[in-house]
C-alpha distance (Angstrom), angle and dihedral (degrees) to the residues before:
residue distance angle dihedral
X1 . . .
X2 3.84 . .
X3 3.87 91.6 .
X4 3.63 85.6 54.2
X5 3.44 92.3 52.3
X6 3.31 88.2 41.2
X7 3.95 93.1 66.1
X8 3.53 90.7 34.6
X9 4.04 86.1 64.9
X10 3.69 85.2 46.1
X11 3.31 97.1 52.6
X12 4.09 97.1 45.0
X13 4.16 88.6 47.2
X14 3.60 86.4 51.0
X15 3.93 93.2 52.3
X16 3.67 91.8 41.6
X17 4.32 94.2 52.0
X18 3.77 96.9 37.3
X19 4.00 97.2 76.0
X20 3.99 84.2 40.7
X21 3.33 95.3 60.0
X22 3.92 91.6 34.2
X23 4.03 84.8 57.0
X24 3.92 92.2 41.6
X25 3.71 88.4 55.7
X26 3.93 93.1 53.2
X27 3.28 87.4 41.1
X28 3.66 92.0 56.3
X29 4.04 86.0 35.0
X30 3.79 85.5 68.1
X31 3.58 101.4 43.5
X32 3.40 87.5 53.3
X33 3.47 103.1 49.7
X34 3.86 84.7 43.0
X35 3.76 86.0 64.9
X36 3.20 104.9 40.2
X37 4.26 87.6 58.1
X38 3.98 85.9 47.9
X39 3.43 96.0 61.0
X40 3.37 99.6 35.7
X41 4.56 89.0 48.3
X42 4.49 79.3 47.4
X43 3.97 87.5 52.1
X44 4.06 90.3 49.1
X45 4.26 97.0 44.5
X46 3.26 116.3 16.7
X47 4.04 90.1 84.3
X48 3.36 80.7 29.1
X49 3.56 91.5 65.0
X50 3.85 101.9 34.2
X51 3.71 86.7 63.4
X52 3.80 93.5 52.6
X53 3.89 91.9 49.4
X54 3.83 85.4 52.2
X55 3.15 92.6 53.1
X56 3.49 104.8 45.5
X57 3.82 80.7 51.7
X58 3.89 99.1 60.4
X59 4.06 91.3 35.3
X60 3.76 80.4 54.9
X61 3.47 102.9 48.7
X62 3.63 99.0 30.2
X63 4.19 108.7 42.4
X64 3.48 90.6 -143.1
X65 3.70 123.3 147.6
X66 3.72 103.0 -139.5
X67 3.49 93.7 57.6
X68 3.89 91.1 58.7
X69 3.90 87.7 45.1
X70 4.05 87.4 55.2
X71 4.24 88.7 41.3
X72 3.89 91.9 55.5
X73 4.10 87.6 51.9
X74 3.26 90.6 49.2
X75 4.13 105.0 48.9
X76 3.93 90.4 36.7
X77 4.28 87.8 53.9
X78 4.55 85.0 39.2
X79 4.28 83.7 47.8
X80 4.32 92.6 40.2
X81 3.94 87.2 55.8
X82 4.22 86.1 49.1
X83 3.86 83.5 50.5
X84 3.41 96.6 63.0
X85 4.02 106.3 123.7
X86 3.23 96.6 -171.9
X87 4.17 96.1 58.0
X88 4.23 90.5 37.6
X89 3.65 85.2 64.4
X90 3.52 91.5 43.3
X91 3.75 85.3 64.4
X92 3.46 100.2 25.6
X93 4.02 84.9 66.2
X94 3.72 92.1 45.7
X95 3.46 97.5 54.8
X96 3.64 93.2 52.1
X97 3.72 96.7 44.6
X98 3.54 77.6 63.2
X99 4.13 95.8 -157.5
X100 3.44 94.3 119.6
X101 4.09 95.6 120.6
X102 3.46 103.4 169.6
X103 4.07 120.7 91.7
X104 3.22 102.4 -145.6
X105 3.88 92.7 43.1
X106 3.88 90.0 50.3
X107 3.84 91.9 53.7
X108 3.59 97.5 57.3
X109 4.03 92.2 42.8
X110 4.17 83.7 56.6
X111 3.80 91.3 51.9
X112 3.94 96.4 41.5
X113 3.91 91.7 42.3
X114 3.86 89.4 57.8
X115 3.71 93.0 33.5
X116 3.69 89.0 61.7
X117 3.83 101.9 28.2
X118 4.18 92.3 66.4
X119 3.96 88.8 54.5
X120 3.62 103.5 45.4
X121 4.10 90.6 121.8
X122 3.44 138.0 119.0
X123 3.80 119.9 -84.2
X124 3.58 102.0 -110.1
X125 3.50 92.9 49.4
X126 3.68 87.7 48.7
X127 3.73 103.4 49.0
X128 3.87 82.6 47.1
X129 3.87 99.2 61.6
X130 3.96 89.4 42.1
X131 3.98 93.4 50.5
X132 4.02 91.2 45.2
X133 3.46 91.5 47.5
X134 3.66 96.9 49.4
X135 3.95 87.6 50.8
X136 4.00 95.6 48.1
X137 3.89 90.2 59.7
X138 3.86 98.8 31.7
X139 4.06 81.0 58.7
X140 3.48 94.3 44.8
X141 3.60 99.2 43.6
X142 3.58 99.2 50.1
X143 4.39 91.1 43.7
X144 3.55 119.8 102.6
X145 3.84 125.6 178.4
X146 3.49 126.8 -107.4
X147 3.99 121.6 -136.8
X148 3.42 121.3 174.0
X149 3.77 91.8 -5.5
X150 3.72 92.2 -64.8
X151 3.80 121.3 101.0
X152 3.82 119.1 -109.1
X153 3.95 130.6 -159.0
X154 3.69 119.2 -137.8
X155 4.15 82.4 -108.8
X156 3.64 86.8 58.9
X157 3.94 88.1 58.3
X158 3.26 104.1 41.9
X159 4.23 89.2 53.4
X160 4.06 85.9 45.9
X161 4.04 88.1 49.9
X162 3.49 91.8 49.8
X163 3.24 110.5 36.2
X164 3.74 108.8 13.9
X165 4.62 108.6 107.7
X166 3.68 87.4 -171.2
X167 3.58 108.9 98.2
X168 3.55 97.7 -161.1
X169 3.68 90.4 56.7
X170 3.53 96.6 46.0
X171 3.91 91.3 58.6
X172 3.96 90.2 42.0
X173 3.67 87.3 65.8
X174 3.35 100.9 36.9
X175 4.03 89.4 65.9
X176 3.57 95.7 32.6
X177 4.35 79.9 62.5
X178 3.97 81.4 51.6
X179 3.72 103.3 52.8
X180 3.48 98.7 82.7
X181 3.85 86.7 68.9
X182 3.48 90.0 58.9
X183 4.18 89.0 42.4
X184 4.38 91.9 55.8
X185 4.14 97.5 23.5
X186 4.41 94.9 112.3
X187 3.62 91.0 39.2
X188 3.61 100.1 47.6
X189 3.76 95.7 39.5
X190 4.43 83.1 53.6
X191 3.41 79.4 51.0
X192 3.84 96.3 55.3
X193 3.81 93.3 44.5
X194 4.14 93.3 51.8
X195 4.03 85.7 49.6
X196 3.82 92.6 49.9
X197 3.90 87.6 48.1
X198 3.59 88.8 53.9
X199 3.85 101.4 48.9
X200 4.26 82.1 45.3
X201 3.58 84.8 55.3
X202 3.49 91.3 51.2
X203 3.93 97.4 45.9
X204 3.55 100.6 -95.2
X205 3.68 127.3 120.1
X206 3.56 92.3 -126.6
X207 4.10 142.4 -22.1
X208 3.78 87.9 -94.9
X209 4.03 88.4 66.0
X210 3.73 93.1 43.4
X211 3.33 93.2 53.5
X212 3.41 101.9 49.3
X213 3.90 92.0 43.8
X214 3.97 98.0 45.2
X215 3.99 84.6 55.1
X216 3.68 81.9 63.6
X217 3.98 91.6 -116.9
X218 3.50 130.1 126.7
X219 4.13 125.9 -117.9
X220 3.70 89.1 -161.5
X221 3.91 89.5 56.1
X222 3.94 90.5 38.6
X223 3.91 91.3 60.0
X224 3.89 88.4 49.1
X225 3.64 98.7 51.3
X226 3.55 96.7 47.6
X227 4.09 94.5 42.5
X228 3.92 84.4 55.9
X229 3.69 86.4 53.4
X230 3.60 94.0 47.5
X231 3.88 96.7 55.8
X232 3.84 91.1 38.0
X233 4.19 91.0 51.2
X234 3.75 107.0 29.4
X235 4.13 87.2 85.9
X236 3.56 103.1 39.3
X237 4.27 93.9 47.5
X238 4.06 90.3 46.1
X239 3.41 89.4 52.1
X240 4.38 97.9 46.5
X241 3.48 88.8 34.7
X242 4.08 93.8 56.8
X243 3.55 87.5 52.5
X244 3.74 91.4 47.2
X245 3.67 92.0 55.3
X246 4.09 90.2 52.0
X247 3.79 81.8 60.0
X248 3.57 106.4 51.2
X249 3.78 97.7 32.6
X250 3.65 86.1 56.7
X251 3.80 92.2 49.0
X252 3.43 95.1 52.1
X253 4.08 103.2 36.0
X254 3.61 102.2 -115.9
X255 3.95 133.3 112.3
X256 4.43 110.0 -93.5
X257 3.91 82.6 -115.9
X258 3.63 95.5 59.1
X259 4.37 92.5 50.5
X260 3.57 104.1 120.6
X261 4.03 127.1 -166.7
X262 3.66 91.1 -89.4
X263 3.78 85.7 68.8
X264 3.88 106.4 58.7
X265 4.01 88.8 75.9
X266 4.02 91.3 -121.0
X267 3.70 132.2 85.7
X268 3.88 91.5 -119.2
X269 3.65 97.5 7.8
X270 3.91 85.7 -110.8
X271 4.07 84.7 148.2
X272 3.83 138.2 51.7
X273 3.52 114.5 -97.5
X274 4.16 110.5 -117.7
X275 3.89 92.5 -124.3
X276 3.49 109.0 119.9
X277 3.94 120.4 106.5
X278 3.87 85.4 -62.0
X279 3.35 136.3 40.4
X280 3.91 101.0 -134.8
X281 4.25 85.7 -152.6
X282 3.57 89.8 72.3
X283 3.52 97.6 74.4
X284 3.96 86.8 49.9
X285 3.29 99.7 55.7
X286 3.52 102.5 83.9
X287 3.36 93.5 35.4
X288 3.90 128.8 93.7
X289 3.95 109.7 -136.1
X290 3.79 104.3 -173.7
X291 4.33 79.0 67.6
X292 3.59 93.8 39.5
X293 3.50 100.1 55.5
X294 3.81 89.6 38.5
X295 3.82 96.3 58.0
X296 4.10 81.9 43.4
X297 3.66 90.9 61.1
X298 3.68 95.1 36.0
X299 3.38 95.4 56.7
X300 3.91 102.9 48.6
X301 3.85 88.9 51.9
X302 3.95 108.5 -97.3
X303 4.03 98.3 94.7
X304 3.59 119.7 -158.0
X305 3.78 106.4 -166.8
X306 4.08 95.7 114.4
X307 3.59 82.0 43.7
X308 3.43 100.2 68.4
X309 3.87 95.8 32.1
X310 3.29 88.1 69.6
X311 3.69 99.8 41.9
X312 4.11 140.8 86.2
X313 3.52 112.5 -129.4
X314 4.05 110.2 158.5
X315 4.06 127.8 70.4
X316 3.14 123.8 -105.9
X317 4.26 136.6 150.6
X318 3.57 118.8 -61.4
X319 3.88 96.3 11.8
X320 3.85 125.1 119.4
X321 3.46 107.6 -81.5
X322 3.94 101.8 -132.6
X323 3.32 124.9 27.5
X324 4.11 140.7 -109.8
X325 3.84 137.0 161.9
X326 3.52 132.7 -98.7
X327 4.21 141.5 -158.6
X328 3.79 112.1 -160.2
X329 3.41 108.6 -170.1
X330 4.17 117.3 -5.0
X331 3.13 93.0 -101.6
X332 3.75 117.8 84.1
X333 4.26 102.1 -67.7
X334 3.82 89.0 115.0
X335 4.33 113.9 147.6
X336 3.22 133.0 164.8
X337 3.84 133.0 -137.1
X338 3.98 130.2 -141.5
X339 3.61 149.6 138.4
X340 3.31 100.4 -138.3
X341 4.17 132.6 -170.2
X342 3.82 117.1 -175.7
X343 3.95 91.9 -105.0
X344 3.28 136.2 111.0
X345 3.70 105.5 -91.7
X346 3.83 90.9 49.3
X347 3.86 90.4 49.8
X348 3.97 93.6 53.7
X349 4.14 85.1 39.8
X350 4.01 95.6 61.4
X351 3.53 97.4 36.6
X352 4.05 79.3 53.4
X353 3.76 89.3 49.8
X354 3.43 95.9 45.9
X355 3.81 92.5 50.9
X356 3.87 90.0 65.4
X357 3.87 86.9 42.6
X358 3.80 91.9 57.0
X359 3.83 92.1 52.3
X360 4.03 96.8 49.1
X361 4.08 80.8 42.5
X362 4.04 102.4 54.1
X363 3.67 102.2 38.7
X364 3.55 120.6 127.2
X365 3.90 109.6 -91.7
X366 4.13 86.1 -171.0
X367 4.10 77.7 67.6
X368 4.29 115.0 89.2
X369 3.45 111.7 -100.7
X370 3.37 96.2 -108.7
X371 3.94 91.0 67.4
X372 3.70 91.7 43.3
X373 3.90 92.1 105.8
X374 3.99 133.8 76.7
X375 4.09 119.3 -67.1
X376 4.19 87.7 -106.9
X377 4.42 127.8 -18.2
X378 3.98 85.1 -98.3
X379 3.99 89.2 58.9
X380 3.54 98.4 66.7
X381 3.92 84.7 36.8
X382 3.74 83.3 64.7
X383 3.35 92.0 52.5
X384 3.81 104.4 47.2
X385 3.46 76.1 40.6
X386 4.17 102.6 64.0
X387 3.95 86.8 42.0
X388 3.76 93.7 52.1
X389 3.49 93.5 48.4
X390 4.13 91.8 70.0
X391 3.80 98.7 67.4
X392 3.84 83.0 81.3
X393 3.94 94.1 37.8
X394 3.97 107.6 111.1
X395 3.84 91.2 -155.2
X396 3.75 91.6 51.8
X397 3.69 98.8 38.1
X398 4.02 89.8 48.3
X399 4.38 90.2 55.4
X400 3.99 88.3 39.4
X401 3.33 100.4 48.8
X402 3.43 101.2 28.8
X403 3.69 99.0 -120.1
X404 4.29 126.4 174.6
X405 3.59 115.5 -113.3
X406 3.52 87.9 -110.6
X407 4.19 90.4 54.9
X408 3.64 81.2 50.4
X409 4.03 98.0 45.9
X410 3.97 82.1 53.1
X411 3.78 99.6 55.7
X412 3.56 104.4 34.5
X413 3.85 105.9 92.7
X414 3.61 80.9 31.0
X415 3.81 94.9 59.7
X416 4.17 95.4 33.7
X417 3.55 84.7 52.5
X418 3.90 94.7 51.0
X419 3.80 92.6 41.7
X420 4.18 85.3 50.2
X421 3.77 89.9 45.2
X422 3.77 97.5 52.1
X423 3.95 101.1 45.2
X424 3.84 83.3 52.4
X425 3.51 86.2 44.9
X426 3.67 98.3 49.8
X427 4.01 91.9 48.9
X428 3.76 93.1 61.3
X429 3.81 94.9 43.7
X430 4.04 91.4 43.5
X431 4.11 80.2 55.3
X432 3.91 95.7 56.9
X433 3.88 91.6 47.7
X434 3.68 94.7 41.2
X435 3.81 93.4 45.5
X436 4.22 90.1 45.6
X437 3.92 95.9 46.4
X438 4.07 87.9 53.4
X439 3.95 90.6 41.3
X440 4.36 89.0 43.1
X441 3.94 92.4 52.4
X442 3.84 93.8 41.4
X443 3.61 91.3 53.5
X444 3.82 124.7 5.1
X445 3.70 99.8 172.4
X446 3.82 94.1 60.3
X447 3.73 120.5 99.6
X448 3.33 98.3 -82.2
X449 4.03 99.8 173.9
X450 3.88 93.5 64.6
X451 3.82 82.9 46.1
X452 3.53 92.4 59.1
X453 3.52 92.7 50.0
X454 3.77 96.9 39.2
X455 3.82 87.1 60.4
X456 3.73 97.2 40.6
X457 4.04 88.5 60.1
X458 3.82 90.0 38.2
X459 3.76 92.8 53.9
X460 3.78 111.8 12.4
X461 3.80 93.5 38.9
X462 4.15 95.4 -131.8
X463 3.48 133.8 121.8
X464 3.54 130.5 -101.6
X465 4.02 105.8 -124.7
X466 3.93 116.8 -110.2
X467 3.70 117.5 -91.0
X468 3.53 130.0 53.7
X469 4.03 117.1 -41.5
X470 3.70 113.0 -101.4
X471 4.13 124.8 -160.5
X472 4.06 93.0 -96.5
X473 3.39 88.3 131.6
X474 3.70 85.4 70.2
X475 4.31 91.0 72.7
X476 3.64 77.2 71.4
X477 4.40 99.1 115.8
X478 3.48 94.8 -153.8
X479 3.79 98.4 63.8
X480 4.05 83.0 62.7
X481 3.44 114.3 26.7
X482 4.03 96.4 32.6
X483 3.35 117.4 24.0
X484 3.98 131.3 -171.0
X485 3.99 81.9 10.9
X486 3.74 116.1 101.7
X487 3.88 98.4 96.5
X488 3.54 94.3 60.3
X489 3.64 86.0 73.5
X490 3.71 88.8 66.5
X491 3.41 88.5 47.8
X492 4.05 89.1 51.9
X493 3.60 82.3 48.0
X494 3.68 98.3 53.9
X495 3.92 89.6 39.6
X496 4.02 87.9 54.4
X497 3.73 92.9 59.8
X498 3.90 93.2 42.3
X499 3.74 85.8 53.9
X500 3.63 99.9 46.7
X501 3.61 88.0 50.2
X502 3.58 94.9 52.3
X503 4.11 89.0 52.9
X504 3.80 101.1 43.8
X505 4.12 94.1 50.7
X506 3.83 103.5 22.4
X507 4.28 106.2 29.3
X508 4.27 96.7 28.0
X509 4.10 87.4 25.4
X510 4.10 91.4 -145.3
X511 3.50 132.5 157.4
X512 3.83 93.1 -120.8
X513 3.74 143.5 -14.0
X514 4.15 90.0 -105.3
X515 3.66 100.6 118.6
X516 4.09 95.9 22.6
X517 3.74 119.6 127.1
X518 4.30 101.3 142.2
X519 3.24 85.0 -140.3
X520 3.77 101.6 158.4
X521 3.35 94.5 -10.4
X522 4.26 110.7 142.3
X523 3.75 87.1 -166.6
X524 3.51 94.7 75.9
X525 3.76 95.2 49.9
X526 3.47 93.6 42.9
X527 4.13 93.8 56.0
X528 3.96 90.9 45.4
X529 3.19 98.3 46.8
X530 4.03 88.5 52.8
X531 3.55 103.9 34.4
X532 3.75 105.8 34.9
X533 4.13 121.6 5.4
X534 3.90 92.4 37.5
X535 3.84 94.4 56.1
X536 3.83 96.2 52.5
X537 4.08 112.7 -173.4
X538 3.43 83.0 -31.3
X539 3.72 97.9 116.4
X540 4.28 116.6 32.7
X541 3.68 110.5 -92.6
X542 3.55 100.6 -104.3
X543 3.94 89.4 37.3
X544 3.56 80.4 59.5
X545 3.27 103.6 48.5
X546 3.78 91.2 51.2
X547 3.51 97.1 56.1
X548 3.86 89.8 50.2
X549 3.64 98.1 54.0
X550 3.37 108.8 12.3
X551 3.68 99.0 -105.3
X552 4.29 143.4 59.6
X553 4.01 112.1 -95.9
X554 3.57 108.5 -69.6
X555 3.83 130.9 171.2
X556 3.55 100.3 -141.2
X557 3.80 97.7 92.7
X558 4.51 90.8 49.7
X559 4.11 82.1 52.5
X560 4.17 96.1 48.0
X561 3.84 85.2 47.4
X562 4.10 104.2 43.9
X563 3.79 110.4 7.3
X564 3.69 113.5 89.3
């Protein structure tokens, strides 16, 4: 009886571990196969897309037309392998099937089922989008405004807007920084249309959705955030930006009501005017910030000095006009571009730059290639973000630039109240162009110049100049070079102040972030370079963020630190 029983246990353990280990070979099956189609897509792009970033890089820096010929080649053959039907159901099925067990694995199916899934469209259509993008920014990158007859860079307007006490001047330059809108407007609205007919294509309502849902975010959650920061702003801003208008009406002899945008020393007043009792540019001047914000990095333990070997950081003719950071190849050719003055603005800008330079820099090379890229675009926004943030910070600018305590004493309500002012600031602008994007790709034929300006009034709370509206919101970058991608700075922004809240109580254990400047402190380094640049896109974004500080993005930590 017991040696019956005996086989009759057998017998049922063999019936219950068969189908296991039938599964756990599928499983494996799929994994495998998963693999093998990773390395074999890594084999086909990754020079693939070194050469494109190169590119980009010397039609960037250089203006010249061949090298925007060879970039369109190159990012319609990068977008043909993404169109691949036959591969995007290859993933599209292993996603579903859902046996895909390993982490790591998973992660790179998410980023190759979206990276495919937003190009599955014909050829033509395709080759189209690429070429009219590559024109669009070709155009725009090689414009430059006229005033007086005489060409102007947008360095040249930004010194006129803030520094300039003839009003006349002031609004030459502000629409000679507008003209290029006018220059790329047909193109870039054909451009617009044959993105819209590819997210339609694709089952979307329009290119705005698919971006927004291929970049694994949520509109629904979008609209919420930046409602919330509506309400919780709309106060604060009238009241900062009432008393800003006191200043510069005074300043320039007219009545507040009669300030115009050509006043608020910015393009698209996206930054705080340096008005107050002192003019934070001042202590810049004599100053040299490509060294400054190298022996920053340097001495908090994420050196830049290849960096900025490597890079292009002065204006000259035919060069991008602003400035952004770039990772050729995953594995350590990261650079940075600029045109930098010793001011202010440029200070904050390559500390910014740098930011996103750090993060391509520091990730985990142990980590597939695929992976070897921030957790989202508004990640490394954060981080560019939470550097650029000190070029207003009293504590920071005081060990930087060697200030007195008494230099110090004098700036720092000054600075705080800057540094409040512009995050404010920001929120309201990063509501006009998140609010016009979604309107634009929802309906292109509309008139979208009096939208512009209805929104900048709404939101911004300045006038639209008389005469009809033109399409200078167009000279706006982002339309052209990132599309569908403004609100993740807000994201970055609220991201930055979760993050430096995380460091000054949890990593430096203080009371409060009164005295804190990290300059030269290793600590900080050490805990990005752990928590958040070494891990890549390994882990999702908010996954990410969680395990970095302890809780999912939330804007509650941005609001205790600017909204009062």
């Amino acid at each position: 009886m017991k040696g019956n029983v005996g086989c009759a246990t057998a017998h049922l353990l063999t019936l219950c571990v068969l189908p296991l280990l039938l599964f756990g070979c599928a499983h494996n099956a799929q994994e495998r196969q998963l693999q093998e189609f990773i390395t074999a897509y890594e084999t086909k792009i990754e020079p693939l897309s070194t050469q494109t970033n190169l590119t980009y890089w010397d039609a960037s820096t250089t203006g010249k037309a061949e090298f925007y010929e060879k970039l369109s080649e190159l990012q319609t053959r990068i977008r043909q392998i993404h169109s691949n039907q036959q591969e995007y159901d290859f993933l599209k099925d292993t996603k579903e099937a859902g046996q895909i067990k390993d982490a790591r694995l998973a992660r790179q199916l998410d980023k190759l089922y979206f990276a495919y899934k937003q190009n599955q469209i014909e050829p033509e259509l395709l080759k189209k989008i690429v070429d009219a993008d590559t024109k669009v920014q070709e155009k725009y990158n090689n414009f430059r405004g006229t005033m007086e007859g005489k060409k102007v860079t947008n360095s040249d307007v930004y010194t006129i807007l803030t520094t300039e006490k003839d009003c006349r001047k002031r609004e030459l330059a502000w629409k000679a920084s507008k003209q290029v809108g006018e220059a790329i407007i047909d193109e870039f609205l054909q451009l617009v249309k044959l993105r819209n007919a590819a997210a339609q294509k694709l089952g979307f309502d329009n290119y705005h959705t698919l971006s927004i849902v291929t970049g694994e975010q949520s509109i629904e959650e979008l609209d919420r955030i930046f409602d919330d920061l509506s309400e919780l702003t709309g106060e604060p801003f009238a009241r900062l930006k009432q008393e800003l208008d006191g200043i510069l009406a005074n300043d320039y002899g007219i009545a507040p009501e009669d300030l115009m945008p050509w006043y608020y020393h910015d393009p698209f007043f996206q930054r705080t005017p340096l008005v107050y009792d002192l003019d934070l540019d001042t202590y810049y001047k004599n100053q040299d910030v490509k060294e400054l914000a190298e022996d920053y990095y340097a001495g908090i333990g994420l050196p830049v000095d290849d960096i900025l070997a490597k890079s292009d950081l002065y204006d000259r003719e035919g060069k991008y006009p602003h400035a952004f950071s770039f990772e050729g190849d995953r594995h350590g050719d990261v650079r940075i571009l600029c045109n930098l003055q010793n001011t202010e603005r440029w200070m904050e800008t390559i500390l910014h730059e740098l930011g996103h330079a750090v993060y391509s820099k520091y990730h985990n090379r142990e980590e597939p290639w695929l992976l070897r890229e921030p957790a989202h675009s508004f990640t490394t926004e954060a981080i560019a973000m939470f550097f650029g943030r000190l070029s207003r910070n009293p504590v920071w600018m005081q060990k930087m630039l060697g200030l007195a305590d008494k230099e110090r004493a004098e700036i720092e309500g000054i600075s705080r109240k800057y540094l409040q002012f512009q995050q404010v600031l920001f929120t309201r602008w990063a509501m006009v162009m998140y609010s016009f994007e979604k309107q634009l790709y929802a309906d292109p034929d509309q008139d979208l110049n009096d939208l512009w300006w209805d929104l900048v009034e709404k939101y911004q709370l300045i006038k639209r100049p008389p005469g009809p509206a033109d399409a200078g919101w167009a000279s706006k970058l982002h339309f052209t070079t990132a599309p569908c991608y403004y609100h993740n700075y807000m994201l970055g922004e609220l991201l930055a102040s979760q993050l430096h809240h995380h460091v000054v109580h949890e990593v430096l254990r203080l009371e409060s972030d009164h005295d804190v400047s990290y300059v030269g402190d290793t600590a900080l380094g050490d805990y990005l370079r752990r928590k958040v640049l070494g891990p890549g896109a390994r882990y999702h974004w908010n996954d990410m963020i969680e395990r970095a500080t302890g809780e999912p993005l939330t804007p509650k930590y941005f609001v205790e630190q600017f909204v009062q």
